[in-house]
C-alpha positions in Angstrom: 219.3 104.1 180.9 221.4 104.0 177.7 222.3 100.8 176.1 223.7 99.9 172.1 221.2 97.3 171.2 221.4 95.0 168.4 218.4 95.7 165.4 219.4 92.9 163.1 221.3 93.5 160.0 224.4 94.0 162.2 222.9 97.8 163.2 224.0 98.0 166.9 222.0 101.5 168.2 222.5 103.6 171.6 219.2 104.5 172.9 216.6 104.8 175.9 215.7 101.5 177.9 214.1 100.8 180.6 216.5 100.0 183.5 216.2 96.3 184.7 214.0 95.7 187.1 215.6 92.9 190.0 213.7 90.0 191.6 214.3 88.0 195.1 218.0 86.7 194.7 219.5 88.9 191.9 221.4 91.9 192.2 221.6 95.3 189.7 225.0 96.2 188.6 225.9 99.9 187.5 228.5 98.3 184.5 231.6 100.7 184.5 233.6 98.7 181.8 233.0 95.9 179.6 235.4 94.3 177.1 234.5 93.9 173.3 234.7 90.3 173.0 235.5 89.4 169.2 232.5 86.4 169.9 230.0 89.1 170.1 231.4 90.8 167.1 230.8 88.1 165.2 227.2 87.7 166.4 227.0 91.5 165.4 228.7 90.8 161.9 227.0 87.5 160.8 223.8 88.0 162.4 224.2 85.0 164.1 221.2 85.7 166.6 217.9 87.2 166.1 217.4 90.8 167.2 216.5 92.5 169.3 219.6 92.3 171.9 222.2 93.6 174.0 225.3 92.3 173.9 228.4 92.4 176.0 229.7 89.9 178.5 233.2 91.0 179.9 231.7 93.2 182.5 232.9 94.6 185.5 230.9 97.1 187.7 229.4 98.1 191.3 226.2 96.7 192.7 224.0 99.6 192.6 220.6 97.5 193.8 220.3 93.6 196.1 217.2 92.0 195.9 215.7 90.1 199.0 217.5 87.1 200.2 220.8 88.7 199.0 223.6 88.4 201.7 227.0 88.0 199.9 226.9 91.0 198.4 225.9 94.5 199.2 225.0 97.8 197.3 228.5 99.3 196.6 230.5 95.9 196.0 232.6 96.2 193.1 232.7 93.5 191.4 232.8 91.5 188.1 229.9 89.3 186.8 230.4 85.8 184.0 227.2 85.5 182.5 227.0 81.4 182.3 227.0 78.8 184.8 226.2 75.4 184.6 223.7 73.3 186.9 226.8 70.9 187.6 223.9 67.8 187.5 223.1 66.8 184.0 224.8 64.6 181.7 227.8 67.0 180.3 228.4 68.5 183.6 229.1 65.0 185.4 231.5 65.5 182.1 232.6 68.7 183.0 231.8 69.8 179.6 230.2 72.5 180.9 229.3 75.0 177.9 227.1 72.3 176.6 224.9 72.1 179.8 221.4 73.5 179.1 221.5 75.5 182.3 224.7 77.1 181.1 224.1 78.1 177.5 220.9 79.9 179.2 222.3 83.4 179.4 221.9 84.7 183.1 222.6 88.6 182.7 220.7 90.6 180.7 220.5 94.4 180.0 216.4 93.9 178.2 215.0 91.9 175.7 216.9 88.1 175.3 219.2 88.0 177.4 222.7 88.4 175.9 225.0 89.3 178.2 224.1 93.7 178.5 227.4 95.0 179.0 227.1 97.5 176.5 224.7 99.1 179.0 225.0 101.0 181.7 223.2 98.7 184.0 222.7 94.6 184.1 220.1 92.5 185.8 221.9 89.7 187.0 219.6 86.9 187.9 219.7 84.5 191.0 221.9 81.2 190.3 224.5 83.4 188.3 224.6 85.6 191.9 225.0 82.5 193.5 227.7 81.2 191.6 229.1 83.4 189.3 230.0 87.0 190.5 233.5 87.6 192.2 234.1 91.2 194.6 236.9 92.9 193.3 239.5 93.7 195.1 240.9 96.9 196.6 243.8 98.2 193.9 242.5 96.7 190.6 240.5 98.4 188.5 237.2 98.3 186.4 238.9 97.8 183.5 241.9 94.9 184.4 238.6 93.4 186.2 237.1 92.8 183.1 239.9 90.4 182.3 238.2 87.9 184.7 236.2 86.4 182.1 238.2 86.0 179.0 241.2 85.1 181.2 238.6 82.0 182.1 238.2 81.0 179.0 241.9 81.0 177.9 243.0 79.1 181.3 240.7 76.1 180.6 241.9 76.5 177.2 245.3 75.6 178.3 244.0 72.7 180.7 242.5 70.7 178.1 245.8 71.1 176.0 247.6 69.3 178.8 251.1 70.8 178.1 254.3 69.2 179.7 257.1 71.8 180.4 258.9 70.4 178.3 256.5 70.5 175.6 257.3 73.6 172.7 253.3 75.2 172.3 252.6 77.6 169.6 250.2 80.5 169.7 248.7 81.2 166.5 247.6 85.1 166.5 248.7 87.6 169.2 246.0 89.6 169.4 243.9 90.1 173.3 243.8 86.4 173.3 246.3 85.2 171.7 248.6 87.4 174.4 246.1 85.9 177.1 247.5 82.3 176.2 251.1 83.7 175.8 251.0 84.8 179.4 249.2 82.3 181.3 251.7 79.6 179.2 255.1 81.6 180.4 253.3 81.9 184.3 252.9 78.4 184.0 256.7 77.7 182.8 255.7 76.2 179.4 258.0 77.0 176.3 255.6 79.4 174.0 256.7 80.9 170.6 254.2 82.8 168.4 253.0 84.3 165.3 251.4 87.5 164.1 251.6 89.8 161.3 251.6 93.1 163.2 254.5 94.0 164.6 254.3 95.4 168.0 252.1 92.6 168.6 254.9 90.4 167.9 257.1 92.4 170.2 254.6 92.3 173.3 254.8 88.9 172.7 258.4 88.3 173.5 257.8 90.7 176.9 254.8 89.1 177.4 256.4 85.4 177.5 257.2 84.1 174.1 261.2 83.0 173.4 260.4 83.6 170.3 257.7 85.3 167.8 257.7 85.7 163.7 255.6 87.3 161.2 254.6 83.8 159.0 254.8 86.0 155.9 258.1 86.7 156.0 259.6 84.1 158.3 259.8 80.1 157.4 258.0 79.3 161.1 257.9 75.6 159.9 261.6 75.2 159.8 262.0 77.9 162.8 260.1 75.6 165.0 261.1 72.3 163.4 265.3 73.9 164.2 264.4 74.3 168.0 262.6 70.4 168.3 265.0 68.2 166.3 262.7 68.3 163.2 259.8 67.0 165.1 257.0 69.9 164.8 255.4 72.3 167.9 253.9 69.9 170.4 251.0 71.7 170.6 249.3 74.4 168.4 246.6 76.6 170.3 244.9 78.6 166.9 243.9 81.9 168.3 242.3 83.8 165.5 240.5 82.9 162.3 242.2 83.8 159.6 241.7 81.5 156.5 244.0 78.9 155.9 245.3 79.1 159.3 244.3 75.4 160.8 246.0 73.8 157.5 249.4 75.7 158.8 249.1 74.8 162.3 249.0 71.1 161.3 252.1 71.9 158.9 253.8 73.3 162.3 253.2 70.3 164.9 254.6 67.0 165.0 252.9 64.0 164.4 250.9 63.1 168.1 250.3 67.1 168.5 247.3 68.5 169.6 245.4 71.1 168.0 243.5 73.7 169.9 240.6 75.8 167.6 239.9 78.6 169.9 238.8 81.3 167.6 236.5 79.3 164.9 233.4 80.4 167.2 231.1 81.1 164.0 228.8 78.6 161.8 229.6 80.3 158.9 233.6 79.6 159.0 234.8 76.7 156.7 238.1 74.8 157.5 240.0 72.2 154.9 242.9 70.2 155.4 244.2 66.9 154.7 242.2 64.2 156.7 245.9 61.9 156.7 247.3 64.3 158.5 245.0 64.3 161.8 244.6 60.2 160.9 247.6 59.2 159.6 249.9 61.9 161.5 247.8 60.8 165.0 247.6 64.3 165.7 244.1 65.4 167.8 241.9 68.3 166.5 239.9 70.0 169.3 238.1 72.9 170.4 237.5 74.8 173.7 234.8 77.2 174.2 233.3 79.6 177.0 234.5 79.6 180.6 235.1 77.0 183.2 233.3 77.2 186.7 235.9 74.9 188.4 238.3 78.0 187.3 236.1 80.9 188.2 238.4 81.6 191.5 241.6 80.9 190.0 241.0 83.2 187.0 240.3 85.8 189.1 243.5 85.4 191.4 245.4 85.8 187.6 244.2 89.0 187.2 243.7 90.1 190.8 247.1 89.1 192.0 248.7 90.6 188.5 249.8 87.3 187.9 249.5 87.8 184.0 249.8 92.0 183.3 246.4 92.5 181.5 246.4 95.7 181.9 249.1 95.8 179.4 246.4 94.3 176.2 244.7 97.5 177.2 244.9 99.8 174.0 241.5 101.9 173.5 238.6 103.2 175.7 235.5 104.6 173.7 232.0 105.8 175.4 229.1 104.1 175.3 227.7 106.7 173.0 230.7 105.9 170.5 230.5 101.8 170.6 230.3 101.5 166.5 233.6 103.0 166.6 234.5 100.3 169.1 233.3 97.3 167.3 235.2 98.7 164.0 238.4 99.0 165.4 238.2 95.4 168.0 237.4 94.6 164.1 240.0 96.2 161.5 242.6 96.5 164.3 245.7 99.2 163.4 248.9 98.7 164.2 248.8 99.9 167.8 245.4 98.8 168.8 244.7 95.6 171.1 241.9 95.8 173.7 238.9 97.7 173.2 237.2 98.6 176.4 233.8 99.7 176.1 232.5 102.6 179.3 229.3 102.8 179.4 228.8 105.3 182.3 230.7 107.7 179.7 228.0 108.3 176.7 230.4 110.5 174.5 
């Protein structure tokens, strides 16, 4: 089969591999789309992994192969696969801190080599307690590629649960890129005052369709005072940062009102930095946070999101590119142009 693998030196290559061979328990999945995930960009980018690999997570395909033992799922089942799950016994499970679980941070679908996800493949090897627990059939009337929302939809949902957000809390979303939208959405489904910034500006006008009452460029527009006008000079109640631009924790602090929380979604990569004022988290009471990966406990509801159309994914959808063309992929998911939102990798489609 034909598969992008990662060399090191952030080369990313499509070439021969062997297809995966399946065991007792696992299934073989012919991948029809997969979603570049800015996470495995910046394993790509920063060499944050050694090589070689095969990377790719938001994937969505049809079971081509079951192995013995088997029984929910049958060749020709459409469906879409997360490539994590916890044991749901150890320490940080009982905590429902999942990502930190041993079990889960040991990748279950693999393409060759370590196991990194294989998206960028045409077919994945998913192995036995992922197929017990972590592939969802898709439904008749969604597609491949809104499938491959499942995932990323996940992480955005539990995301939101951990920021705990009254309705009548005011919650900004820093960056309206895929996931920044993703928030947006699931926020306004969830009848929760949103507002936003970005500095593209079709972005910022999906944004209002997409949910947001309001949504500024921060270089031209005071968002301080704009948000500070619509809570009697208090501050956002909650900030959810949803891309890494430099400087942008120090501004979401300067946004929120003293007792805010703080969400770092996007700061996924050792190599970031982040300064601010230590009295403002301390003396402001404010709570700094992160959220990473996906949630088990949300698997099914994530998937009635995007199966149900709840939130219109298919709307983020901007660019599809061949396997055979995935450099061009990862550039633009990277140096995004005006128009451009999700990249959606096919890797049944070579050129």
């Amino acid at each position: 089969m034909r598969a992008a693998v990662y060399h090191g030196e952030s080369v990313v290559s499509v070439e021969e591999v062997p297809t995966p061979e399946i065991c007792a328990g696992e299934i073989l999945i012919r991948v029809e789309a997969c979603g570049v995930c800015h996470t495995d960009l910046k394993k790509v980018e920063h060499n944050l992994l050694p090589p070689p690999r095969i990377y790719g997570h938001e994937t969505a395909g049809i079971v081509a192969r079951a192995g013995a033992g088997v029984t929910r799922f049958a060749v020709g089942d459409r469906v879409i696969v997360f490539h994590h799950i916890p044991c749901r016994a150890c320490f940080y499970c009982s905590r429902k801190l999942y990502a930190q679980c041993l079990i889960y941070k040991k990748v279950g679908v693999t393409a060759g080599f370590t196991p990194a996800g294989g998206g960028f493949s045409q077919y994945v090897r998913v192995m036995d307690w992922i197929v017990e627990n972590g592939v969802e059939k898709i439904p008749d009337g969604i597609s491949f590629e809104e499938a491959s929302f499942v995932e990323p939809v996940n992480t955005c949902l539990k995301a939101v649960d951990q920021c705990a957000a009254r309705a009548d809390d005011l919650v900004l979303v820093m960056g309206q890129g895929p996931i920044g939208l993703l928030f947006t959405m699931i926020l306004h489904e969830r009848g929760i005052p949103v507002v936003a910034t970005d500095t593209i500006p079709c972005r910022l006008s999906l944004s209002r369709e997409c949910g947001a009452s309001e949504s500024w460029d921060p270089r031209s527009t005071d968002v301080v005072s704009r948000i500070e006008s619509r809570t009697d000079q208090r501050g956002a109640d909650i900030v959810i940062v949803a891309t890494a631009a430099p400087g942008l924790v120090a501004e979401a602090i300067r946004c929120s009102r003293p007792g805010a929380r703080i969400l770092l979604f996007a700061q996924t990569s050792h190599t970031e930095r982040i300064e601010f004022s230590g009295a403002d988290i301390c003396v402001g009471e404010r709570v700094l946070f992160g959220c990473y990966s996906a949630d088990v406990d949300l698997q099914a509801e994530s998937a009635d999101l995007v199966f149900r159309r709840r939130i219109p994914v298919a709307r983020l959808i901007s660019d599809r590119f061949p396997l055979g063309d995935i450099e061009a992929a990862f550039h633009l998911a990277q140096h995004p142009t005006e128009w451009s939102l999700k990249v959606i990798v096919k890797p049944q489609e070579l050129n």
